[in-house]
VEXLODO-829523 format. One record per residue: residue number from 1; y, x, z of N, C-alpha, C in turn. Coordinates in Angstrom, 2 decimals, padded with zeros to 5 digits. Layout:
VOMI   nr      n_Y      n_X      n_Z     ca_Y     ca_X     ca_Z      c_Y      c_X      c_Z
VOMI  NUM        Y        X        Z        Y        X        Z        Y        X        Z
...
//
This chain:
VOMI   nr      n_Y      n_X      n_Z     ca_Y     ca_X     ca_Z      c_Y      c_X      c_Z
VOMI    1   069.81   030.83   049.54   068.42   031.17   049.70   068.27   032.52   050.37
VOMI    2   066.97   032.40   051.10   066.96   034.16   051.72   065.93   034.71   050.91
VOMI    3   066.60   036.12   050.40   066.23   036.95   049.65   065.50   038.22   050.24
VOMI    4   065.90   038.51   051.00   065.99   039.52   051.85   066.46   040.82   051.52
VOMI    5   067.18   040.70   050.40   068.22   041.45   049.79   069.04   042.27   050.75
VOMI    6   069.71   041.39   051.59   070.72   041.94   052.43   070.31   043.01   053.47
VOMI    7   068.69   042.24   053.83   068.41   043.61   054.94   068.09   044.75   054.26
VOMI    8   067.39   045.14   052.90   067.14   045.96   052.19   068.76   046.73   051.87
VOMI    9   069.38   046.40   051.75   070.45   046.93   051.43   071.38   047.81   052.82
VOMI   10   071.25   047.13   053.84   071.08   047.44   055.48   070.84   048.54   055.74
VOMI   11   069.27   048.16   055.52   068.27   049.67   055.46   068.60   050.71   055.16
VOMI   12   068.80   050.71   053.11   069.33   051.76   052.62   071.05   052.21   052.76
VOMI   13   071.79   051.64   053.49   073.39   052.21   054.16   074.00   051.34   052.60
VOMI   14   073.72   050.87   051.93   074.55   050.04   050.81   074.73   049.21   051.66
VOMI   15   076.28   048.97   050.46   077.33   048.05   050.82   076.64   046.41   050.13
VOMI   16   076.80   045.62   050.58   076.22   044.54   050.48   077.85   043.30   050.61
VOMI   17   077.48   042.87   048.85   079.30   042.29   049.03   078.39   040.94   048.38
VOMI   18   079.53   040.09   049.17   079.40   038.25   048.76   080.76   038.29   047.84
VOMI   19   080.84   038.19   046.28   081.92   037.64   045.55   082.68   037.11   045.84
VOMI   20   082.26   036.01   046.55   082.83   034.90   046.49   084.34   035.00   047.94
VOMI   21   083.83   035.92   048.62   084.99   036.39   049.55   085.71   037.16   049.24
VOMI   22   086.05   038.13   047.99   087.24   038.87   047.36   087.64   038.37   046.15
VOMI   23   088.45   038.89   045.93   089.01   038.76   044.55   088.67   038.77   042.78
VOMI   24   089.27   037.80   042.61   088.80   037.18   040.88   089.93   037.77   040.14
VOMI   25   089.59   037.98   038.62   090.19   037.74   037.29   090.22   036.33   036.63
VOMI   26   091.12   035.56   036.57   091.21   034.61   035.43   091.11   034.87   034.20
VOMI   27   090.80   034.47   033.66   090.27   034.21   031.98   090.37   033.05   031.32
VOMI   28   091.18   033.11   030.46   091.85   031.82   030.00   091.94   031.71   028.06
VOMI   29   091.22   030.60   027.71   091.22   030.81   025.95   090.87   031.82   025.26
VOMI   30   090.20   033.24   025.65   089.63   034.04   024.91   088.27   034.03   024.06
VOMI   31   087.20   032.59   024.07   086.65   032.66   023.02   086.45   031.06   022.92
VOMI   32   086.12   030.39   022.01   085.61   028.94   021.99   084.47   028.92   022.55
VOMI   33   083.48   030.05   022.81   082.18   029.72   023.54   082.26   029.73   024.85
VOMI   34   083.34   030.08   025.26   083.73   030.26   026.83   084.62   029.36   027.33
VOMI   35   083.90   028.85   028.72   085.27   027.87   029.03   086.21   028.26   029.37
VOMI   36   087.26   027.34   029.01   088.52   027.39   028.76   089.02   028.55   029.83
VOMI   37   088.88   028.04   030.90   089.68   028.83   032.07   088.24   029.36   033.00
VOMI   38   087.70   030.35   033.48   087.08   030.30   034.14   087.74   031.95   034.97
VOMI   39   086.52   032.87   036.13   086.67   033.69   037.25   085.67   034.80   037.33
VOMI   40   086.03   035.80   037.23   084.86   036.37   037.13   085.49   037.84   038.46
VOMI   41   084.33   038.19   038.76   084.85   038.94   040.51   085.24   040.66   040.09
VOMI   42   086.48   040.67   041.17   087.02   041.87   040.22   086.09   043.43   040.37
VOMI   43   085.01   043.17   041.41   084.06   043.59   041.37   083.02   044.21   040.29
VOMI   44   083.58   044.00   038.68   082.34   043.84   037.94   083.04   044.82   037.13
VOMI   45   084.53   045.22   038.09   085.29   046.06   037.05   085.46   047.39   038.29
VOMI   46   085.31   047.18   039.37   085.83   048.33   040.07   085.47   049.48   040.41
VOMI   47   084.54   049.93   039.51   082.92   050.47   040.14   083.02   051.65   038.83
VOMI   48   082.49   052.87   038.77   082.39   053.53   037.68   081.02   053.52   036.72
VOMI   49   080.05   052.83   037.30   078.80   052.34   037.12   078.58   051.49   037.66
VOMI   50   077.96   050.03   037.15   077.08   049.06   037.92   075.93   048.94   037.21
VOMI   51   075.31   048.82   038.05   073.54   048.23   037.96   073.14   046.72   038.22
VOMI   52   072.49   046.51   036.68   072.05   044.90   036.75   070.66   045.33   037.37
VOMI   53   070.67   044.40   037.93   068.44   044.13   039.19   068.63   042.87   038.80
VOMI   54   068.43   042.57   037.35   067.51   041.07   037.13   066.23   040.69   038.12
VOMI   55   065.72   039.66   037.95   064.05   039.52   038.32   063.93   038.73   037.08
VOMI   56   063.20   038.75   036.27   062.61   037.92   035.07   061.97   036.61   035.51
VOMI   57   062.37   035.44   035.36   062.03   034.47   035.56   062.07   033.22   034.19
VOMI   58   061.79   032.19   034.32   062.12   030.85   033.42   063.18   030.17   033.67
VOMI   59   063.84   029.69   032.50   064.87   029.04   032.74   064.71   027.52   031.99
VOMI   60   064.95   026.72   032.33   064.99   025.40   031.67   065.71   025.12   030.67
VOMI   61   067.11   026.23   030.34   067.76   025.93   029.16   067.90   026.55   028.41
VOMI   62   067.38   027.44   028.53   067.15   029.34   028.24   066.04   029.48   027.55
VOMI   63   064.99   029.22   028.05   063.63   029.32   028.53   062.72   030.97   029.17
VOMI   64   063.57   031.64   029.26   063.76   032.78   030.22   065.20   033.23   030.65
VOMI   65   065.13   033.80   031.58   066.09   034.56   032.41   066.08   035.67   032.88
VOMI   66   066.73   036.67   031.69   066.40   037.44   032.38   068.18   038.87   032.50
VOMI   67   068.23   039.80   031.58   069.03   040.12   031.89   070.67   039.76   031.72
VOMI   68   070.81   039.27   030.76   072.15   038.85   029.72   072.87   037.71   031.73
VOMI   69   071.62   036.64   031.28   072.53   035.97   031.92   072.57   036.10   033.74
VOMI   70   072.01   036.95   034.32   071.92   037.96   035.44   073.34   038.12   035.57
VOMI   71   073.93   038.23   035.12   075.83   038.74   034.94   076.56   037.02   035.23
VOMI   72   076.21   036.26   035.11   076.70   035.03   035.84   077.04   034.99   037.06
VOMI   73   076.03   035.69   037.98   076.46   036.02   039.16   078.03   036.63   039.68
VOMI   74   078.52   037.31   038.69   080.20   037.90   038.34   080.75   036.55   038.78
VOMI   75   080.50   035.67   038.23   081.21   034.57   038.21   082.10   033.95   039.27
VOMI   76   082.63   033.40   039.75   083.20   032.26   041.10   082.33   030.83   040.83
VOMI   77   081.81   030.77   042.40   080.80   029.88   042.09   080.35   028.31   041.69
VOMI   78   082.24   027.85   041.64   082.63   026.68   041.29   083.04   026.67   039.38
VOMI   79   082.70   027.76   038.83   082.66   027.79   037.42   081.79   028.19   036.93
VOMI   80   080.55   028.57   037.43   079.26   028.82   036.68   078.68   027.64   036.30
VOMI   81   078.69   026.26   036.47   078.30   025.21   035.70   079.31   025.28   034.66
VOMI   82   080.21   025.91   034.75   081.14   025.76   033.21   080.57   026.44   031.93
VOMI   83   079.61   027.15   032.26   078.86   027.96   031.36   078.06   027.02   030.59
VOMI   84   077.66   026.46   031.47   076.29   025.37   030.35   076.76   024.08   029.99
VOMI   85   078.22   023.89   030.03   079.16   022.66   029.32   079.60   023.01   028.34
VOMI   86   079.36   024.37   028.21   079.91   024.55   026.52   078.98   025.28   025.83
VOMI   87   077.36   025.37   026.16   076.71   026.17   026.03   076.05   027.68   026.49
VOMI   88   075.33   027.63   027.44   074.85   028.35   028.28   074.26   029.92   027.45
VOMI   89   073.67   029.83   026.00   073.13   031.01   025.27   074.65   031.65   024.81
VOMI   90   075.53   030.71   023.83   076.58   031.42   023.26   077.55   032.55   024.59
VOMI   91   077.60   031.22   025.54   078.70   031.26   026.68   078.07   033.05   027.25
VOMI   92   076.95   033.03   027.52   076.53   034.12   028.75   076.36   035.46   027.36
VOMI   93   076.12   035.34   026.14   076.34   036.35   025.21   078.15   036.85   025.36
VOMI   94   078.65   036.39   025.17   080.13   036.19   025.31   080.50   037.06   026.84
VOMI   95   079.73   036.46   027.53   080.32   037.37   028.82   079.95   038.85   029.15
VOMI   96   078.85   038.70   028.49   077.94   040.36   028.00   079.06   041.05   027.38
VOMI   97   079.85   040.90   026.68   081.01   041.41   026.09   082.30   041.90   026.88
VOMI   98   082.08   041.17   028.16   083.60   041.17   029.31   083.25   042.16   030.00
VOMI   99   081.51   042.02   031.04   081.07   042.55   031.72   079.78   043.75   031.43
VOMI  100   080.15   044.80   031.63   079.32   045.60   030.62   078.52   046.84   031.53
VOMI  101   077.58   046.42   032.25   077.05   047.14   033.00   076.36   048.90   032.83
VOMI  102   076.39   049.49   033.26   075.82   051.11   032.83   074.13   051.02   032.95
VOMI  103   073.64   050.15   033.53   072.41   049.74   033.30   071.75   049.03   033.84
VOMI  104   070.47   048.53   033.61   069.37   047.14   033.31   068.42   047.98   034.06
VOMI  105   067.83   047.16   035.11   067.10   048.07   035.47   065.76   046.32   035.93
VOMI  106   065.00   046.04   034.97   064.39   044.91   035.13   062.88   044.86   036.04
VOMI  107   062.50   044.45   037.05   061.80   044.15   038.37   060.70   044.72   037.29
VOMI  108   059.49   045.22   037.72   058.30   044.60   037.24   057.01   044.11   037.62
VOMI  109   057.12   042.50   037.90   056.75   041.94   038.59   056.40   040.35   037.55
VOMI  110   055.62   039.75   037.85   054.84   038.58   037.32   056.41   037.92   036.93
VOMI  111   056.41   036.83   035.74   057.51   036.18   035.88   057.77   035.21   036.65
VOMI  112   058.30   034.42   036.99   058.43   033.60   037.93   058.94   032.19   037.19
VOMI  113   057.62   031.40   036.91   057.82   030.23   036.24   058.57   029.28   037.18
VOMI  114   059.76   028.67   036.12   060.36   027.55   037.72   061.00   026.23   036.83
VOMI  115   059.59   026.51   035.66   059.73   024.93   034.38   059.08   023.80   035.60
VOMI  116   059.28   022.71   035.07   058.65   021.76   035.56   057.04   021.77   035.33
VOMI  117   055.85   021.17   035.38   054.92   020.99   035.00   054.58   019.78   034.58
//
């Protein structure tokens, strides 16, 4: 989707990184709420501070979205459905524990309903 994230980031001389083109951590059997084996980008560790930029929105299994599971994005993008096969609330609490950001810094802006009607 276009965000327009990337040109904002342009703008301000930030580095603007896609995960999914560097390097992962495996994670393997460290909790029953987590699947078994999953990836998370070594990105979420390399940094002396990171900043979560949720946008608060609805979630269908959640029923909001907002910062906790914002950190999914860490993920590799062929194991983030592994999250909601073993439980999407326990699973993304659990990863709050791996990935531990220096701060939340949440939009404030209308939520962004995206339930069905």
């Amino acid at each position: 989707t276009k965000t327009g994230i990337a040109e904002v980031a342009e703008r301000c001389h930030a580095k603007w990184i896609l995960f999914d083109e560097h390097h992962f951590r495996t994670y393997k059997d460290i909790s029953p709420f987590l699947p078994e084996k999953f990836r998370i980008s070594e990105h979420a560790f390399l940094y002396n501070k990171t900043i979560n930029l949720p946008v608060p929105k609805t979630h269908y299994l959640t029923n909001v979205s907002i910062a906790m599971k914002n950190l999914k994005g860490f993920l590799k993008r062929e194991d983030k459905p592994l999250f909601h096969q073993v439980g999407i609330n326990e699973a993304v609490v659990e990863l709050n524990k791996i990935i531990k950001p220096f701060n939340t810094c949440i939009a404030r802006v209308p939520l962004i309903d995206t339930r069905i009607q």
